[in-house]
N, CA, C and O atoms as a GROMACS GRO file, in nm:
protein
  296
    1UNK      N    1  -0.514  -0.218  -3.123
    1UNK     CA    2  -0.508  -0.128  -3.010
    1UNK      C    3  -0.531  -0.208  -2.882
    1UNK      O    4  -0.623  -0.289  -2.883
    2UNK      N    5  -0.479  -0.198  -2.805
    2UNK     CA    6  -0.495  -0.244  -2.637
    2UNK      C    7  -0.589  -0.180  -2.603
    2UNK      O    8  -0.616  -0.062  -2.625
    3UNK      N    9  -0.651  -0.270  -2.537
    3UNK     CA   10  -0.801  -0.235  -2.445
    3UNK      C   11  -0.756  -0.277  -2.323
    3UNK      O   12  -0.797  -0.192  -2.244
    4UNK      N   13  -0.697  -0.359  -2.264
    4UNK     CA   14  -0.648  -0.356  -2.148
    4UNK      C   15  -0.543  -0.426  -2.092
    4UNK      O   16  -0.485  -0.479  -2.188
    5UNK      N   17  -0.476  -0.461  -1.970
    5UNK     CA   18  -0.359  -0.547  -1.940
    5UNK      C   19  -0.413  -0.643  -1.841
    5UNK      O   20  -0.526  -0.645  -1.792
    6UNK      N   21  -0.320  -0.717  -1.822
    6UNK     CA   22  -0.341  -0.795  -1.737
    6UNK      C   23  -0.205  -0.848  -1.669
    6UNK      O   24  -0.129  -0.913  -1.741
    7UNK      N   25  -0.176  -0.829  -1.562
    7UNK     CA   26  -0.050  -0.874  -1.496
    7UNK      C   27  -0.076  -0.978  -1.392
    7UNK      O   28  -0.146  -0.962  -1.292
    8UNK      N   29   0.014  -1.132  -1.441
    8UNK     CA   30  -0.032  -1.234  -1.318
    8UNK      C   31   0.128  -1.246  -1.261
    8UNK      O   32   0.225  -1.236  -1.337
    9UNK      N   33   0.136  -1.263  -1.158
    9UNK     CA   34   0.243  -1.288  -1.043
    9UNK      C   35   0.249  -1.408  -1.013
    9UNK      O   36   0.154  -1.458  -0.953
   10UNK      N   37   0.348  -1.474  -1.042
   10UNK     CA   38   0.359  -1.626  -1.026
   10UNK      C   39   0.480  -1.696  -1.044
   10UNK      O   40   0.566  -1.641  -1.114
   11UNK      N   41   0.513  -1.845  -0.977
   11UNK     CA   42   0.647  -1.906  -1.006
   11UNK      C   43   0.629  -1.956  -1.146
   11UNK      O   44   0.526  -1.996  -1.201
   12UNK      N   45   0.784  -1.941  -1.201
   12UNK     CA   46   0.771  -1.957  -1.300
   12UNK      C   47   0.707  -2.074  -1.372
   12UNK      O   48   0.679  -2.069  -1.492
   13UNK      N   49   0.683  -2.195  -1.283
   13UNK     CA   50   0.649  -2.353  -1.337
   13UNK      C   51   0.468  -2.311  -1.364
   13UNK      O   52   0.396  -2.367  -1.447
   14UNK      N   53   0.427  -2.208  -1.278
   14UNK     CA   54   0.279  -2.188  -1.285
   14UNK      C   55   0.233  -2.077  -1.371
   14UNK      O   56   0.112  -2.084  -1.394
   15UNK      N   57   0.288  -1.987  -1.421
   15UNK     CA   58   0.242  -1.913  -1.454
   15UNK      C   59   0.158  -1.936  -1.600
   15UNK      O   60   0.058  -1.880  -1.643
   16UNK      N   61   0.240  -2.039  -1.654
   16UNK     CA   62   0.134  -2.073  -1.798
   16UNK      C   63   0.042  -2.152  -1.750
   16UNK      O   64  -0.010  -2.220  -1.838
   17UNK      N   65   0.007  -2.168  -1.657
   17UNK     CA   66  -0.140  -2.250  -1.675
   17UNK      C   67  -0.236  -2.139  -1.616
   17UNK      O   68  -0.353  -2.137  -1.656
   18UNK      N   69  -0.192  -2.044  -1.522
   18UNK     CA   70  -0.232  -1.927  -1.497
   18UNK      C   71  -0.313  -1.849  -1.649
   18UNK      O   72  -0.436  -1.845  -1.655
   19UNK      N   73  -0.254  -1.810  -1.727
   19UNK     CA   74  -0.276  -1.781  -1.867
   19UNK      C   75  -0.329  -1.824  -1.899
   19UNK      O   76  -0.443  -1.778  -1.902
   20UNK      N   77  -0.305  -1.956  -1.956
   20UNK     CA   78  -0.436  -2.061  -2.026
   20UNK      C   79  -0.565  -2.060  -1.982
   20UNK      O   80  -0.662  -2.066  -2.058
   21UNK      N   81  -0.575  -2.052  -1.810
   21UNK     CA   82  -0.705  -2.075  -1.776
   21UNK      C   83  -0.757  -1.954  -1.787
   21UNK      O   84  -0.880  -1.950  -1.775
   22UNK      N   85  -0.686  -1.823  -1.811
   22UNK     CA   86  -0.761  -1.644  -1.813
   22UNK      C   87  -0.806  -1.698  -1.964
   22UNK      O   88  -0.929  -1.699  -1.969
   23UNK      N   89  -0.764  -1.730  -2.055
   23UNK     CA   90  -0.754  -1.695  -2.200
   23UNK      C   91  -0.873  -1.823  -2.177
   23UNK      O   92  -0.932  -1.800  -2.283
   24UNK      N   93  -0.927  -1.904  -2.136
   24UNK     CA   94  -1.014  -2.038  -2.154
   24UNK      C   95  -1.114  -1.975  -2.097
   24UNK      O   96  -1.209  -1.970  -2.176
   25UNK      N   97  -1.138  -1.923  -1.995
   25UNK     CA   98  -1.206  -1.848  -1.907
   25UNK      C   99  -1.279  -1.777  -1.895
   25UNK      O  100  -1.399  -1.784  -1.866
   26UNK      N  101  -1.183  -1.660  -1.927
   26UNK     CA  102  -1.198  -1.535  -1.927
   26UNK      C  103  -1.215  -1.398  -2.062
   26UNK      O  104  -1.277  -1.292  -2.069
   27UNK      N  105  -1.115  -1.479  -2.158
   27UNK     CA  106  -1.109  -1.362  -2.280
   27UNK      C  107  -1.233  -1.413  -2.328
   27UNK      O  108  -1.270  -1.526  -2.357
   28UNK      N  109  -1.299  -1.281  -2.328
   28UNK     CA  110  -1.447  -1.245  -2.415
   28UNK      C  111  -1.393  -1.290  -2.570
   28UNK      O  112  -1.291  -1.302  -2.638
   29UNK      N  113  -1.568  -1.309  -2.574
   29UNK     CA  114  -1.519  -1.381  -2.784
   29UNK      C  115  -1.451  -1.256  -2.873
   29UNK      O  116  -1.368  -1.262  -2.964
   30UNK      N  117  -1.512  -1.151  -2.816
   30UNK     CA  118  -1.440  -1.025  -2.894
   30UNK      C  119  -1.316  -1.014  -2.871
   30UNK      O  120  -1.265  -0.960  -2.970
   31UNK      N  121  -1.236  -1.037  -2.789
   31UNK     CA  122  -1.153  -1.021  -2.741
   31UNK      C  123  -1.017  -1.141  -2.746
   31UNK      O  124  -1.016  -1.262  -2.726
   32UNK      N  125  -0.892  -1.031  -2.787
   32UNK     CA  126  -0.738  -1.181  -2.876
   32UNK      C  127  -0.625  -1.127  -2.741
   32UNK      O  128  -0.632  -1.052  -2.643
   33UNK      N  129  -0.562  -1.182  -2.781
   33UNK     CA  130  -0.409  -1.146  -2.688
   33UNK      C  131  -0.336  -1.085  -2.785
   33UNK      O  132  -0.346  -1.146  -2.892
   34UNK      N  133  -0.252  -0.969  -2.790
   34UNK     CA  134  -0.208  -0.895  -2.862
   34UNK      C  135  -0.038  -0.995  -2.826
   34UNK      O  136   0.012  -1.085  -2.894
   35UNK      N  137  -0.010  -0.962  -2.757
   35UNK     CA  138   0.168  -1.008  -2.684
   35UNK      C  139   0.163  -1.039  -2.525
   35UNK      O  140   0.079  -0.990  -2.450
   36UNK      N  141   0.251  -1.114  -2.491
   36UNK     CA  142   0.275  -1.130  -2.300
   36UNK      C  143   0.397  -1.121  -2.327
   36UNK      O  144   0.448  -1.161  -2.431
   37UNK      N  145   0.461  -1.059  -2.221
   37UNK     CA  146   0.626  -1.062  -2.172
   37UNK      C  147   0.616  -1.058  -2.038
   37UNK      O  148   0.528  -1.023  -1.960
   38UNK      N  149   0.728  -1.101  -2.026
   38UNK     CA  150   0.790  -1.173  -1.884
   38UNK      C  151   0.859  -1.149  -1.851
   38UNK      O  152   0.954  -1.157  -1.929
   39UNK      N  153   0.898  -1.088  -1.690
   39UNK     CA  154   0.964  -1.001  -1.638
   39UNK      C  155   0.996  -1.070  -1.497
   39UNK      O  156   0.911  -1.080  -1.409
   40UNK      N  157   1.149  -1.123  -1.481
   40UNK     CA  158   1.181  -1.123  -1.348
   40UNK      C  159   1.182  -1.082  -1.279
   40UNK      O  160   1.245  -0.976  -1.270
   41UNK      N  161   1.101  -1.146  -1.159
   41UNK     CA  162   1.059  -1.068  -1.048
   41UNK      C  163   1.106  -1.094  -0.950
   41UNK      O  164   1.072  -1.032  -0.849
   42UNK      N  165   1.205  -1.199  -0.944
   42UNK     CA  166   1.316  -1.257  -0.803
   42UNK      C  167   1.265  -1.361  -0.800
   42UNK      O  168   1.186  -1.413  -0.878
   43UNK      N  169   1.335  -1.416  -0.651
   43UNK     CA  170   1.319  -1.547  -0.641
   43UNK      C  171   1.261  -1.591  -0.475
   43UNK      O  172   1.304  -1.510  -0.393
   44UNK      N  173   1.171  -1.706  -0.412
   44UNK     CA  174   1.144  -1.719  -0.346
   44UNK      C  175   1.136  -1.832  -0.282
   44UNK      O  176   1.111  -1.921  -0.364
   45UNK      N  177   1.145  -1.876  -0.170
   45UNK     CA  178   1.168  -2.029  -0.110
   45UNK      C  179   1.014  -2.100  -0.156
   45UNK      O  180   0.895  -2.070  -0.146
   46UNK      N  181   1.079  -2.193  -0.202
   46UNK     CA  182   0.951  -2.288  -0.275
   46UNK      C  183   0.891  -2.378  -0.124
   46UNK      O  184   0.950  -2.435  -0.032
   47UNK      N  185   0.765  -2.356  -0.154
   47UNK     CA  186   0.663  -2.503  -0.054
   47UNK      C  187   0.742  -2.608  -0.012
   47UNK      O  188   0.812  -2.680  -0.083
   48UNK      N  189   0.727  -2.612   0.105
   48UNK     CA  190   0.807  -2.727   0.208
   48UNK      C  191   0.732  -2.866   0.140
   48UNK      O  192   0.612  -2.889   0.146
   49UNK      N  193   0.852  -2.969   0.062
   49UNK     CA  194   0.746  -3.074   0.053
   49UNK      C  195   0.809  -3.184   0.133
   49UNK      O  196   0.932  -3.190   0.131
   50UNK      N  197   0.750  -3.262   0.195
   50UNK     CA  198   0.818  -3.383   0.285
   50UNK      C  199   0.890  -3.440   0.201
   50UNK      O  200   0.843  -3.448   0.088
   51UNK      N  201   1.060  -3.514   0.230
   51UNK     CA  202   1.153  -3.548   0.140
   51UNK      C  203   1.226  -3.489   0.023
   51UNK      O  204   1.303  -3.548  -0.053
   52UNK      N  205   1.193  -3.379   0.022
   52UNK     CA  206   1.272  -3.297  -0.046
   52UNK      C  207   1.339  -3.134   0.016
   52UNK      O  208   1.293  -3.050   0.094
   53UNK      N  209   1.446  -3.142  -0.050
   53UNK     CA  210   1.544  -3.033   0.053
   53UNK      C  211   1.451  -2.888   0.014
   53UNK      O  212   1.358  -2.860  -0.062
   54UNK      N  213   1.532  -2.820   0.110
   54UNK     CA  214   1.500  -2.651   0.026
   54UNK      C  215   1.525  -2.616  -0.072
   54UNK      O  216   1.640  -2.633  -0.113
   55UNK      N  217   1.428  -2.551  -0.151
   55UNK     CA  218   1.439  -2.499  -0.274
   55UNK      C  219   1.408  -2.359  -0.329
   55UNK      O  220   1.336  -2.284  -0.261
   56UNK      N  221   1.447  -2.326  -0.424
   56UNK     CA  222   1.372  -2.184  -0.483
   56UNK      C  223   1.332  -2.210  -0.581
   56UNK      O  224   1.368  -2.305  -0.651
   57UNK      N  225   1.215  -2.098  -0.612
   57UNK     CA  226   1.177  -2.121  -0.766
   57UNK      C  227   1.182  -1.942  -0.758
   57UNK      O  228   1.176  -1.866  -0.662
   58UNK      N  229   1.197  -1.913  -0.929
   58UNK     CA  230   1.202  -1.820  -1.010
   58UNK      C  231   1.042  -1.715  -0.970
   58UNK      O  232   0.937  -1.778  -0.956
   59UNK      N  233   1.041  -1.614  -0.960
   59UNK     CA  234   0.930  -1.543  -0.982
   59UNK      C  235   0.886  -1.443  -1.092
   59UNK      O  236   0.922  -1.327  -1.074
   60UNK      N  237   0.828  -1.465  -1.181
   60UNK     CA  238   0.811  -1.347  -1.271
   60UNK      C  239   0.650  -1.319  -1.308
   60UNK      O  240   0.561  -1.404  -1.302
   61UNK      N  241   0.634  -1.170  -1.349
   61UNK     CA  242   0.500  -1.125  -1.385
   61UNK      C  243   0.510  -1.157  -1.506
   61UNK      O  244   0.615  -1.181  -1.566
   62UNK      N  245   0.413  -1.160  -1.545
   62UNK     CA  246   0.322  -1.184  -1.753
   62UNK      C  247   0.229  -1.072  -1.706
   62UNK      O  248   0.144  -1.062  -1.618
   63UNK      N  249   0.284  -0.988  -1.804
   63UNK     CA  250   0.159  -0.876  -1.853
   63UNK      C  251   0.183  -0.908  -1.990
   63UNK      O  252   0.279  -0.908  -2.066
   64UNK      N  253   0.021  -0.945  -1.994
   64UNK     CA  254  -0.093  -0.973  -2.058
   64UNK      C  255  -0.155  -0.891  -2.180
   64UNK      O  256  -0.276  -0.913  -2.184
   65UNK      N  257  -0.119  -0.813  -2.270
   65UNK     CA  258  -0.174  -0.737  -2.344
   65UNK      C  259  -0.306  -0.762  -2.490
   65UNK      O  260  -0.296  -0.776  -2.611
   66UNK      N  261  -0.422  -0.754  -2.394
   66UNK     CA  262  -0.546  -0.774  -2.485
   66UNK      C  263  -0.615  -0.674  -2.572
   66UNK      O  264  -0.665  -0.569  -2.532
   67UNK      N  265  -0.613  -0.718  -2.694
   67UNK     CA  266  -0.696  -0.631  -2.761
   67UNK      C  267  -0.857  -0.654  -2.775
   67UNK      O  268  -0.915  -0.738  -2.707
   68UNK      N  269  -0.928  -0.563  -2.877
   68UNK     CA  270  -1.064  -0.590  -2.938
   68UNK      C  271  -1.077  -0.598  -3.045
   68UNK      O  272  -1.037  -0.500  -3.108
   69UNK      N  273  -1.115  -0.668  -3.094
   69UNK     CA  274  -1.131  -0.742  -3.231
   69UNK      C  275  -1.248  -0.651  -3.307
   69UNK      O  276  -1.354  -0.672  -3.248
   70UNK      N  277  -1.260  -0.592  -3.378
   70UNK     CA  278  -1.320  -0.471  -3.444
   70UNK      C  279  -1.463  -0.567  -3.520
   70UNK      O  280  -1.469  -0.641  -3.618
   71UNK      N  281  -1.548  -0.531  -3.436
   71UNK     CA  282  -1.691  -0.528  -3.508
   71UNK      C  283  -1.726  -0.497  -3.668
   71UNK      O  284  -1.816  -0.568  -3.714
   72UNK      N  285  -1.677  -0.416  -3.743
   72UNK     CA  286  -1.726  -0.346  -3.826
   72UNK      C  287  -1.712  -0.485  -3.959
   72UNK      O  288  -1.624  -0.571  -3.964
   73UNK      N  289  -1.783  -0.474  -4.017
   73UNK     CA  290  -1.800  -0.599  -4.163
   73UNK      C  291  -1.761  -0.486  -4.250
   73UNK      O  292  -1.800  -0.371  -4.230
   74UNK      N  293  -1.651  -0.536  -4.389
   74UNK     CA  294  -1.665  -0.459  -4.474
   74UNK      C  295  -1.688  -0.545  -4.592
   74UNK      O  296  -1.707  -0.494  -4.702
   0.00000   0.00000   0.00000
């Protein structure tokens, strides 16, 4: 059963380390990742870097679907 979501907003090159560090972080010991999917969210002019032209990168959300890991011993 889902206990809750989690939706991160991010270019696509970042968004898994985004994840990794919630799930390193953040997921309680009781607590697994059920599924993430990924959903294009458009696209946006990437960070001006000196020597390199204009660019875009990809935008998409990861919602996050966490469950609870059931207490009960049988």
């Amino acid at each position: 059963m889902i206990k809750r979501v989690l939706t991160i907003q991010r270019g696509i090159e970042s968004v898994g380390d985004v994840i990794n560090d919630f799930i390193s972080n953040y997921l309680r010991e009781n607590e697994y990742v059920i599924d993430i999917n990924y959903i294009e969210n458009g696209i946006r002019l990437k960070h001006y870097e000196e020597g390199r032209g204009e660019g875009f990168e990809t935008v998409v959300a990861a919602i996050v679907h966490i469950g609870e890991k059931d207490n009960e011993t049988n």
